[in-house]
C-alpha positions as CSV (number, residue, x, y, z in Angstrom):
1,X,-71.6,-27.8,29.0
2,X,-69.0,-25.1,28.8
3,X,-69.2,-21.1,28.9
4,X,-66.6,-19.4,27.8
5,X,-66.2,-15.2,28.6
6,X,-64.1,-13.5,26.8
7,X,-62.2,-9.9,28.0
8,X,-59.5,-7.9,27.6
9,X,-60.4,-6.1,24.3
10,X,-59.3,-2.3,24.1
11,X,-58.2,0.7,21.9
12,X,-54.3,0.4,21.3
13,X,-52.0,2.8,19.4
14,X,-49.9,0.4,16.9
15,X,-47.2,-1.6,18.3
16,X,-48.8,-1.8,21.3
17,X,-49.6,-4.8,23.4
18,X,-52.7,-6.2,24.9
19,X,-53.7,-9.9,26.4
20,X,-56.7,-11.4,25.8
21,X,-58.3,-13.8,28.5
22,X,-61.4,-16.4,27.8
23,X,-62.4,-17.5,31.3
24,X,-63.9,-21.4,31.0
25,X,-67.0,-22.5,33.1
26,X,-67.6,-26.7,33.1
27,X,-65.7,-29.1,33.9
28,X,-63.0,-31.6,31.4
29,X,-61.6,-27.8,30.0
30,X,-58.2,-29.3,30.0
31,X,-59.3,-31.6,27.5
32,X,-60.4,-29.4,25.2
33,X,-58.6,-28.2,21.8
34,X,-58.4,-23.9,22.2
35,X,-58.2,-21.7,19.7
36,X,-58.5,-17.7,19.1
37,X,-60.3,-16.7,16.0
38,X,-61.1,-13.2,14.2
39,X,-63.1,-10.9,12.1
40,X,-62.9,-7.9,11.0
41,X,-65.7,-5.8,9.1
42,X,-66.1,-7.3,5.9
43,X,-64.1,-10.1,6.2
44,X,-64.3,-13.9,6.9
45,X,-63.6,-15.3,10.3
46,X,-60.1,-17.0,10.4
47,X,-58.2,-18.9,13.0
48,X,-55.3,-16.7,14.4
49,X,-54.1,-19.2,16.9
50,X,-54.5,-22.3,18.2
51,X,-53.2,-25.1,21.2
52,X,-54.3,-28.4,21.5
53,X,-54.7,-30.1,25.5
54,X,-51.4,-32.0,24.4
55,X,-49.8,-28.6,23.6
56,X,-49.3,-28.5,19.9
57,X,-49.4,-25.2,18.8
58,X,-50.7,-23.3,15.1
59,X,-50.2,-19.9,14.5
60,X,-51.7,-17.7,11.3
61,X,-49.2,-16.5,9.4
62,X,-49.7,-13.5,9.8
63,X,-49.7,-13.0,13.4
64,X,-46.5,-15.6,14.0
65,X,-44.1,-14.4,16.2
66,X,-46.4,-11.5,17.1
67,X,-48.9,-13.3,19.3
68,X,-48.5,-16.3,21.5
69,X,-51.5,-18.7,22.9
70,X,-51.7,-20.4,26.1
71,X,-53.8,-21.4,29.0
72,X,-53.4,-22.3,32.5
73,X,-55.9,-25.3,33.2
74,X,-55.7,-24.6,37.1
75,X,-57.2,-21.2,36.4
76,X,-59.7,-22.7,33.5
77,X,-58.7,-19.5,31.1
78,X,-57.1,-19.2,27.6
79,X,-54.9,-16.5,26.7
80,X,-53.9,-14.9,23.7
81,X,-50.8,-12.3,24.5
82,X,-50.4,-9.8,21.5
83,X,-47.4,-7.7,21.2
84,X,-46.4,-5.3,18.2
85,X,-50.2,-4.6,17.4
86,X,-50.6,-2.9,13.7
87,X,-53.7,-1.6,12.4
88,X,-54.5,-4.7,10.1
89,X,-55.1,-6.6,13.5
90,X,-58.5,-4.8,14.1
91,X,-61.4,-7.2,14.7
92,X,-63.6,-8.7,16.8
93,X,-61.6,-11.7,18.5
94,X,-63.1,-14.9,19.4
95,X,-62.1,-17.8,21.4
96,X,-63.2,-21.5,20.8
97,X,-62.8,-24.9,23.2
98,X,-63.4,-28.1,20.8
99,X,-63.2,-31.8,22.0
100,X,-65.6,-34.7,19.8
101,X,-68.4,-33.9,19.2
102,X,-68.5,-30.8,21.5
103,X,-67.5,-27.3,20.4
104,X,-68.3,-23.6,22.3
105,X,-68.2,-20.0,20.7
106,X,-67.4,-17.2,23.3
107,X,-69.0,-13.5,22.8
108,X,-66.5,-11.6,21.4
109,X,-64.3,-8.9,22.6
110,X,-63.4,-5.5,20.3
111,X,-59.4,-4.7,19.3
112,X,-59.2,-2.1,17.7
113,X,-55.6,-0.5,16.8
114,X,-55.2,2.9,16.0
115,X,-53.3,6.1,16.9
């Protein structure tokens, strides 16, 4: 059984940065698959990044060399660091730890970038 809490959401101005943090509760978290998803009003949920426990990496397209993923399995967190932040990046962001048959949904945390 894993928890996962999710923080660092805030109000930006564009080209701002933020970083994202989804703490992990349970143990085997470095086996897991991690990935950051997002929605925005309106709109479908789509994966923005994700890194597998063998550290292959998938970025959208449209956040490529804009955000980066990582996690530090001493620490049992996920992190998604967001730089040059536009408007069209507004959502609610989630993060998600798959392995098998097992798959866990954080809460949500609000970005919202505006000036």
């Amino acid at each position: 059984q894993v928890q996962l809490v999710e923080s660092g959401g805030d109000l930006v101005q564009p080209g701002g940065s933020l970083r994202l943090s989804c703490a992990a509760s349970g143990s085997g978290f470095s086996t897991y698959t991690v990935g950051w998803y997002r929605q925005a009003p309106g709109k479908q949920r789509e994966l923005v990044a994700q890194l597998t426990r063998l550290g292959n990496m998938y970025y959208a397209d449209s956040v490529k060399d804009r955000f980066t993923v990582s996690r530090d399995n001493t620490k049992n967190t996920v992190y998604l660091q967001m730089n040059s932040l536009k408007s069209e990046d507004t959502a609610i962001y989630y993060c998600k730890a798959w392995r098998f048959a097992d798959n866990y949904w954080g809460q949500g945390t609000q970005v919202t970038v505006s000036s």
